[in-house]
C-alpha positions, -999 to +999 in steps of 0.1 A: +335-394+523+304-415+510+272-401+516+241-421+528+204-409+515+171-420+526+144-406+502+105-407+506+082-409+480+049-415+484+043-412+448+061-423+418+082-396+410+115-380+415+140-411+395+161-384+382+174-369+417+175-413+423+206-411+394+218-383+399+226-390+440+239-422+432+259-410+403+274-382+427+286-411+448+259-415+471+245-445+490+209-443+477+182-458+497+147-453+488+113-458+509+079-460+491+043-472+494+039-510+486+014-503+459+046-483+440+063-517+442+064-529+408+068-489+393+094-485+369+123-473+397+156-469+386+172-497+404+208-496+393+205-462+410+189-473+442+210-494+469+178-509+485+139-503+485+118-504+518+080-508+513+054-491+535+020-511+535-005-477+537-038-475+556-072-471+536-066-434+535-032-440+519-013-429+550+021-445+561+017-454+602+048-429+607+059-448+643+060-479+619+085-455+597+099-442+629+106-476+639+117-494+607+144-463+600+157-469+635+162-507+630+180-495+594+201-472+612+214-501+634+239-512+611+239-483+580+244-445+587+219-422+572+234-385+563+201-370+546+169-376+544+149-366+510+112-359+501+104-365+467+065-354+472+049-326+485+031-353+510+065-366+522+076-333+535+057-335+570+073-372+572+108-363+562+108-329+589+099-357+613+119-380+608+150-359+610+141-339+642+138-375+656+175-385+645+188-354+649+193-356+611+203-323+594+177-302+572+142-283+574+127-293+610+090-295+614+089-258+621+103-247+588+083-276+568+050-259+579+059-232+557+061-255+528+032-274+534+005-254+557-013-234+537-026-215+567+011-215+578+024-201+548+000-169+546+009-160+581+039-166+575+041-146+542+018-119+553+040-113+586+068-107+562+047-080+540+042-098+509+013-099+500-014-122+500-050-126+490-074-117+523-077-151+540-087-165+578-087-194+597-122-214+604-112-219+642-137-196+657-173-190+647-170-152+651-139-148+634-157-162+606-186-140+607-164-113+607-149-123+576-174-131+558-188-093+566-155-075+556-144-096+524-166-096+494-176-129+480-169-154+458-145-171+484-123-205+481-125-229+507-089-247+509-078-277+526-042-272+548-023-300+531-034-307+501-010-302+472-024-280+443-060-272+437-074-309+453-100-305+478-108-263+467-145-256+470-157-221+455-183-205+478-206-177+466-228-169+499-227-165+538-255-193+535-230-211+512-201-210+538-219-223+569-232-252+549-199-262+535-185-256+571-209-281+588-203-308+557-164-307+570-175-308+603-148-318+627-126-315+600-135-279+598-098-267+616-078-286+585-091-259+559-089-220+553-111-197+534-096-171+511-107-145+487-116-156+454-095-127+431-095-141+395-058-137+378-031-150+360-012-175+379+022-181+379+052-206+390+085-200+398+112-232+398+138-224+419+169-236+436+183-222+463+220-232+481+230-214+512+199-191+523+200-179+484+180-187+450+208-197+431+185-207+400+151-196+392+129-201+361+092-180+359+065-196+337+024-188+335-002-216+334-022-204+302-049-222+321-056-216+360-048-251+375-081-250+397-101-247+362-080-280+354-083-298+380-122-292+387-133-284+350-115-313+334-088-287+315-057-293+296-025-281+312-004-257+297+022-240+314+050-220+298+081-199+305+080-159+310+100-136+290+136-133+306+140-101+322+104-083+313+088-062+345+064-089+358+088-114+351+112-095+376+089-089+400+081-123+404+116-132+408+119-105+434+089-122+456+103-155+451+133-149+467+112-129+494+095-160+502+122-182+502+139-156+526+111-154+550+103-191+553+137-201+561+149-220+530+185-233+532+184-255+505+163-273+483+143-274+451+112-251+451+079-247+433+063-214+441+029-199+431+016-164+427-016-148+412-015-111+395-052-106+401-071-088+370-088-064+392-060-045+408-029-057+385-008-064+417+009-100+425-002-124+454+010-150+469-002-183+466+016-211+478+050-230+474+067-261+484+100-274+488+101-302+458+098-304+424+073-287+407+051-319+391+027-322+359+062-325+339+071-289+345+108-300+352+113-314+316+096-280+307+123-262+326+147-288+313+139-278+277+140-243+277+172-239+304+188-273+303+187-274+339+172-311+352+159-298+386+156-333+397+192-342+391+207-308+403+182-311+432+206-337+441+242-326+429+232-297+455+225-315+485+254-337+483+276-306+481+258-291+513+262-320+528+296-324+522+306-285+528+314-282+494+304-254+471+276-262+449+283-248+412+250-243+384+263-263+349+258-238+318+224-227+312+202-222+276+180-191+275+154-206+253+117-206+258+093-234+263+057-243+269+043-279+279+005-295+273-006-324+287-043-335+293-061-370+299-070-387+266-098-411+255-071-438+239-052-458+260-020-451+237-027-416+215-012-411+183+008-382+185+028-380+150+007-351+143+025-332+162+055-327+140+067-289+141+106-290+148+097-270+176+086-301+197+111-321+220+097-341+241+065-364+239+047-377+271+044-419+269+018-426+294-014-448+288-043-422+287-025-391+287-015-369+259+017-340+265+038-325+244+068-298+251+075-273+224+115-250+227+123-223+205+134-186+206+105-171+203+076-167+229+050-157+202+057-185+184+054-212+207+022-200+222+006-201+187+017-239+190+001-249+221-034-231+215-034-252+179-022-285+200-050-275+227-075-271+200-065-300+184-061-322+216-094-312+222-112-323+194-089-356+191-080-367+225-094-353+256-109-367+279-124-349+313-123-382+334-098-413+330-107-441+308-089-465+334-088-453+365-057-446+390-060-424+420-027-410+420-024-399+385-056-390+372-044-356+368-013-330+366-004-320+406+016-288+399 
């Protein structure tokens, strides 16, 4: 039996999982944003390409999307619907609870995309979280802000990573930044500021149960990037040391309470320097972006994207879905905005690199080896050297959707 897809992407992103359905047999068709029209797709791989024209907000009009997928599903069966982005998520839950399609309803998508959602959610289910509230009700509020020390973040719902975060140091400080959303206020939560280490976890999971699972640490908060102009680095934990287990552990915890089935995952937790213990961030069922697949590709040999795929053809077609052989390497990835349109990276020329990012005003580099201690002396020289050489803390040429890593 052929299977049909119909994939999402609102960004450019996610033409791995594009071959790697089509290779498993699959009918591939793929829906984007007009503007992504002349983005380097890979065609062989896609059967045909619908085009949403977005508003001025870049949103998709989703009765348009309603109605376009119902005149495609006139004459060509759709089996599974995909979202490549952390944005198409919401339109891809909708979508199938309108077909009747099978995969994560609108209920279960919260999870993955409501970040309000997600700490109920994952504080009902005991794991913990840093103190948060919602910004429905003024007294709630107050209360808050009585019982949790300050510094505080003020988050946005729906945004993906650290866009839209405001720190807030003051009571005074709140209620202005409250009024300034005003009545956006409802789309945004406030949360307790606890400085840590953050981490990612890449997962897969097949059948209720994280089948694959790789722990890294951002060696630079991804809030400090994307409001202080930072360089990314990200890079894989130790195999099997305490904190690497524990994170494993809450992983799957999450995954568990949120009702995961199947799907690629991109988790995030926070072991705050006060108290030493891990929190929960946030998480989303997609890719992890900023190039951390070809980071997880390098040190496992896993392409997330592409078994992404493999897997929900075999759920789809009640088959059992198998990992390929794994590596046990280590690897670390750096990528920051740069000053020249093309950087010159032949610097770089330890044999521990393996991959070099090719991307007008961007530098990145991936680095695999054996040894963690090792690598990491590599990407602070690259950082300090990309520094000095190459960075640049606002694009030279300007473009909205790629100005910087969204992890």
């Amino acid at each position: 039996m052929s299977l049909t897809f119909l994939c999402l992407a609102s960004y450019f992103k996610g033409e791995d999982f594009l071959r790697s359905a089509k290779k498993s047999g699959c009918t591939v068709y793929l829906v984007t944003s007009k503007k992504h029209e002349d983005k380097a797709w890979p065609r062989e791989s896609i059967d045909e390409i619908f085009y949403v024209q977005e508003d001025e907000n870049d949103n998709w009009n989703m009765p348009d999307v309603i109605a376009g997928t119902a005149w495609l599903m006139r004459t060509r069966r759709v089996d599974r619907i995909v979202a490549l982005d952390d944005f198409d998520v919401e339109k891809a839950a909708l979508l199938r609870e309108h077909f009747r399609i099978p995969g994560m309803g609108q209920t279960t998508a919260r999870y993955f995309r409501d970040k309000l959602a997600m700490r109920l959610k994952a504080e009902e289910a005991g794991i913990p979280v840093p103190a948060f509230t919602a910004l429905f009700n003024d007294d709630a509020v107050r209360e808050y802000a009585a019982r949790v020390p300050a510094p505080w973040v003020l988050k946005p719902r729906a945004e993906a990573s650290a866009t839209g975060i405001q720190k807030i140091r003051s009571a005074e400080e709140l209620w202005s930044a409250l009024e300034k959303l005003g009545n956006d206020r409802h789309n945004h939560l406030l949360e307790q500021f606890r400085p840590g280490d953050v981490f990612h976890a890449d997962a897969l999971t097949v059948d209720e149960k994280v089948v694959f699972c790789r722990v890294s640490q951002y060696l630079a908060p991804p809030m400090e990037v994307a409001h202080g102009g930072g360089i990314f680095r990200s890079m894989t934990m130790e195999q099997g040391s305490k904190d690497e287990k524990a994170l494993q552990k809450l992983n799957a915890q999450v995954m568990k309470a949120f009702g995961m089935h199947y799907s690629a995952s991109h988790t995030e937790f926070i072991q705050c320097h006060e108290d030493g213990k891990i929190y929960f961030l946030e998480t989303s069922s997609r890719v992890g972006g900023a190039n951390l697949a070809e980071m997880v590709e390098a040190a496992t040999g896993l392409n997330l994207w592409a078994e992404w795929a493999r897997l929900e053809a075999a759920v789809a077609l009640g088959k059992p879905y198998e990992l390929p052989p794994l590596r046990t390497d280590q690897a670390g990835i750096l990528v920051s905005l740069a000053r020249q349109e093309w950087p010159d990276l032949s610097s770089f020329d330890d044999p521990e690199v393996c991959w070099r990012m090719h991307k007008e005003y961007h530098v990145g580099l991936i680095v695999r080896g054996p040894r963690t201690n090792r690598l990491r002396a590599l990407l602070d020289a690259y950082a300090d050297c990309v520094r000095q050489e190459f960075h640049a803390s606002v694009p030279a040429k300007p473009k909205p959707d790629t100005d910087r890593p969204r992890v």
